[in-house]
N, C-alpha and C positions, 0 to 999 in steps of 0.2 A: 484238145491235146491228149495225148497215150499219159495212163497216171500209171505208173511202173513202180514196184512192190518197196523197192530200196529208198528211204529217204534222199539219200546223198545221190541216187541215182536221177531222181524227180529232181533236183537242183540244179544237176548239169545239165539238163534241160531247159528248166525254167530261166536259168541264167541265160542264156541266150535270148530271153522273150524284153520286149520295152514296154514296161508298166509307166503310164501318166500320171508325174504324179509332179508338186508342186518344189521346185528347189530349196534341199533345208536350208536354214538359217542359225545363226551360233546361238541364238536362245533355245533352241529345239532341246526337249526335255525326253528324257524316258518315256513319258507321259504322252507324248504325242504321238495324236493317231492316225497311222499311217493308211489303213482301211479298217472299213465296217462292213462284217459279211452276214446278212439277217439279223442285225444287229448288235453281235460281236464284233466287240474292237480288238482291233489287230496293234498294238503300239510301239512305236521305235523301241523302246525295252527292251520288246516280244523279238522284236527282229535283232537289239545287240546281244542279246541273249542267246538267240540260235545259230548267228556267227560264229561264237566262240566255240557250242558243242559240233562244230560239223569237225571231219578229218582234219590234218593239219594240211593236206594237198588243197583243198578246196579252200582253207583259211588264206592260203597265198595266194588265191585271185584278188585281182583288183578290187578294190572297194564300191568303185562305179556299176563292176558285171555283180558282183557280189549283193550289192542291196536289193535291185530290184528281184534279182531270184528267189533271195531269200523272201520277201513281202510275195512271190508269187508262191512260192515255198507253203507258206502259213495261212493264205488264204485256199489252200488245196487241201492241207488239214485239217482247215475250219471246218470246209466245205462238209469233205467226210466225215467229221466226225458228227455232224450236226445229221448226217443223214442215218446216224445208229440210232435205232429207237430206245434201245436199252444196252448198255455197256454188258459186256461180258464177265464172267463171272473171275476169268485169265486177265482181262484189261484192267478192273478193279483192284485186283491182287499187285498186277505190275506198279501200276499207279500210287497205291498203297506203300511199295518199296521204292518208289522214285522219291515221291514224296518226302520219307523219313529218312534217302539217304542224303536230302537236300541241306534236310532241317539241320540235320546231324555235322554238316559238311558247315554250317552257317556258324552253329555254336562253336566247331572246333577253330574256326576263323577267328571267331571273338577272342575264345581263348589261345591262340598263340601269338594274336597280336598285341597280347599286353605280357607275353611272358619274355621276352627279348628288350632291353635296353643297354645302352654303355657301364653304368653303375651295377649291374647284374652281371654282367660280363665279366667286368674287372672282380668282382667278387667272387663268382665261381673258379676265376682262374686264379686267383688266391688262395682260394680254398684248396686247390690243387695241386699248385705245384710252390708257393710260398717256404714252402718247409723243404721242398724238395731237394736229399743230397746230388750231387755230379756223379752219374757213373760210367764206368768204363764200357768204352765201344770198340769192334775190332772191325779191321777190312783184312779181310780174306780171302785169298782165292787157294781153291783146290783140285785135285786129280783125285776121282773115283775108278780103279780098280777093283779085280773080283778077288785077289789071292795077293796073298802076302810079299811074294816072290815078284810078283807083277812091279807092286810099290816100289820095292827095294829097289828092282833096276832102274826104276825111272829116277829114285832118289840118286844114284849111284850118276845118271846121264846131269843132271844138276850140279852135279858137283864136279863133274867137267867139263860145265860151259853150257850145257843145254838151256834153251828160253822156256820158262814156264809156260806160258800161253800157246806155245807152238804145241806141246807135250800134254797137254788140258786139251785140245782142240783135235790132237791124233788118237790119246786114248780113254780119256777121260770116258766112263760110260754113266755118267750124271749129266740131268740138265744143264749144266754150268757151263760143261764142254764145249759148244760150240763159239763161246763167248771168251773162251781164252780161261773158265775156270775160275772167273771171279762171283764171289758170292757181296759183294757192295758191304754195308754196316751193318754190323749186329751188337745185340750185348745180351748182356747176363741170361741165362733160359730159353735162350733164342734156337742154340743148336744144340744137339745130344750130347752126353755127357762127357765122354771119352774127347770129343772135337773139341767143345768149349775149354776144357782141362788142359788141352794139347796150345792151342791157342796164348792162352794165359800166361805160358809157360816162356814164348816165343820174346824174342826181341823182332823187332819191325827190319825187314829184310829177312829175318830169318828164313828159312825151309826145314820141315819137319816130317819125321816119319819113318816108315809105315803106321800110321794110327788106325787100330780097329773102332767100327760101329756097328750098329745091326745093317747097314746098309752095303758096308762091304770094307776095302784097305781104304787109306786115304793119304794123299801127302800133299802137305798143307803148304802155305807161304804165307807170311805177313804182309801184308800190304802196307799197314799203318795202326794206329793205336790215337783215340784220346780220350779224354774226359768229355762226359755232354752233361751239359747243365739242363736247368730247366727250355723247354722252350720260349721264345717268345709270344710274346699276345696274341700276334697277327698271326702266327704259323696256327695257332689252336682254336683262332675264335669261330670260324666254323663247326668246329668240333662243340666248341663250349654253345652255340646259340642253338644248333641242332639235340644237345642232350636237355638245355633250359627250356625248350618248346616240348620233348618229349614229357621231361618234369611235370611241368606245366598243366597238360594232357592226361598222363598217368592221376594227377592230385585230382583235376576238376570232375575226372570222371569216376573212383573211389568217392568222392563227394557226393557227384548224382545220387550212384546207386547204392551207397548208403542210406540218403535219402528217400528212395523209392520202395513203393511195395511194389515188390516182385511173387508173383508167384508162376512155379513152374512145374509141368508135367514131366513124370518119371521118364525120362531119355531113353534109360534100360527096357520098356515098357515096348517101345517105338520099334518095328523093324526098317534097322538102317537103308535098305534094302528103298523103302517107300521114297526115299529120295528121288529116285531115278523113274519113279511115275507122275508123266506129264498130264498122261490121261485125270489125273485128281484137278487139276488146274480147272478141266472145262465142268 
């Protein structure tokens, strides 16, 4: 067989080839070996294990083309790599870095799967929004013009029947524009000053304007107006399991390297520079 440089390339190869080999059976463990090559074992582990790191293209083949290429997969790496007499000086270093971003990858597993529970949940979202007052949100849609005079006319066409969204959609020259001019919910410190002021001011239906911004005239419309309370659980608990897994992560590893003698070479000392020499690898 042609052994070709790309792993995932030697796969779609080797998938196509029928290795002999004995039908699993539901006790079949990690541990089972699926070949011995010069006396390396190769074991179902080995093989669900490089399953998972291949592309996600190659994850969606069958499981049936998929096993046997992969066991032919790793008996081809065995092969080779049993035939280096001495590992390189580039292979040791990767190896090195494979290694500790496994290890690293293992611990951070441990810890985020004790930092997420329903009891933690509910208490972070307590902590959050428990106290939390209701506050005022607007819908609003607007017309961006460049000049004063612009706004006024169009304020002037509204007030003899003209449809806002039609008038947002002809001259608006804000993203909003095409969309009829609507800007959906906001609230407090959301928009610039002068808008949010003009806003405030409005009753629901209302039309307002010319309002200056640094972005240019504006005339405004209300859409609607309410009070928003806290959210509920489910709308945030995403939010709240992704910042307790963060939590979590941030404390365990301030812990490590507390823990740890570190000692380090002057950074400043180093030209930046030496990053981008591969040649140092060999």
């Amino acid at each position: 067989m042609k052994i070709l440089p790309k792993t995932t390339t030697l796969l779609a190869g080797a998938a196509l080839m029928l290795v002999a080999s004995a039908p699993l059976r539901a006790e079949e463990s990690a541990d089972t070996v699926m070949a011995v090559v010069n006396g390396d074992e190769i074991t179902l582990g080995h093989v669900i294990a490089a399953r998972f790191a291949l592309p996600e293209d190659y994850q969606a083949l069958p499981n049936d083309v998929l096993l046997p290429g992969l066991i032919e997969q790793l008996i081809q790496q065995t092969v080779l790599g049993q035939a280096i007499e001495e590992m390189s000086a580039r292979a040791k270093i990767q190896l090195d870095n494979e290694r500790r971003a496994i290890v690293a990858t293992e611990k951070l597993d441990e810890v985020i799967s004790g930092a997420v529970d329903d009891a933690k949940v509910q208490a972070a979202y307590d902590e959050t929004y428990a106290d939390a007052e209701p506050t005022q949100e607007w819908n609003a849609s607007h017309i961006l013009v460049e000049t004063e005079e612009e706004a006024q006319a169009l304020v002037d066409e509204l007030a003899g029947g003209a449809e806002f969204p039609v008038l947002a959609r002809e001259h608006s020259t804000g993203p909003s524009g095409p969309s009829g001019g609507e800007l959906g919910w906001f609230g407090p410190g959301m928009m610039v000053e002068p808008f949010e002021v003009a806003v405030a001011d409005m009753d629901v239906g209302d039309v307002a304007g010319p309002v200056q911004t640094e972005f240019g005239w504006h005339v405004l419309k209300l859409n609607d107006a309410r009070m928003k309370g806290a959210p509920a659980l489910d709308e945030v608990r995403g939010e709240i399991e992704e910042q307790l897994e963060n939590d979590a992560v941030e404390q365990a590893l301030a812990t490590l390297l507390d823990a740890a003698t570190i000692e380090r070479t002057d950074v400043e000392a180093i030209d930046p520079d030496v990053l981008s020499d591969v040649s140092l690898l060999d």
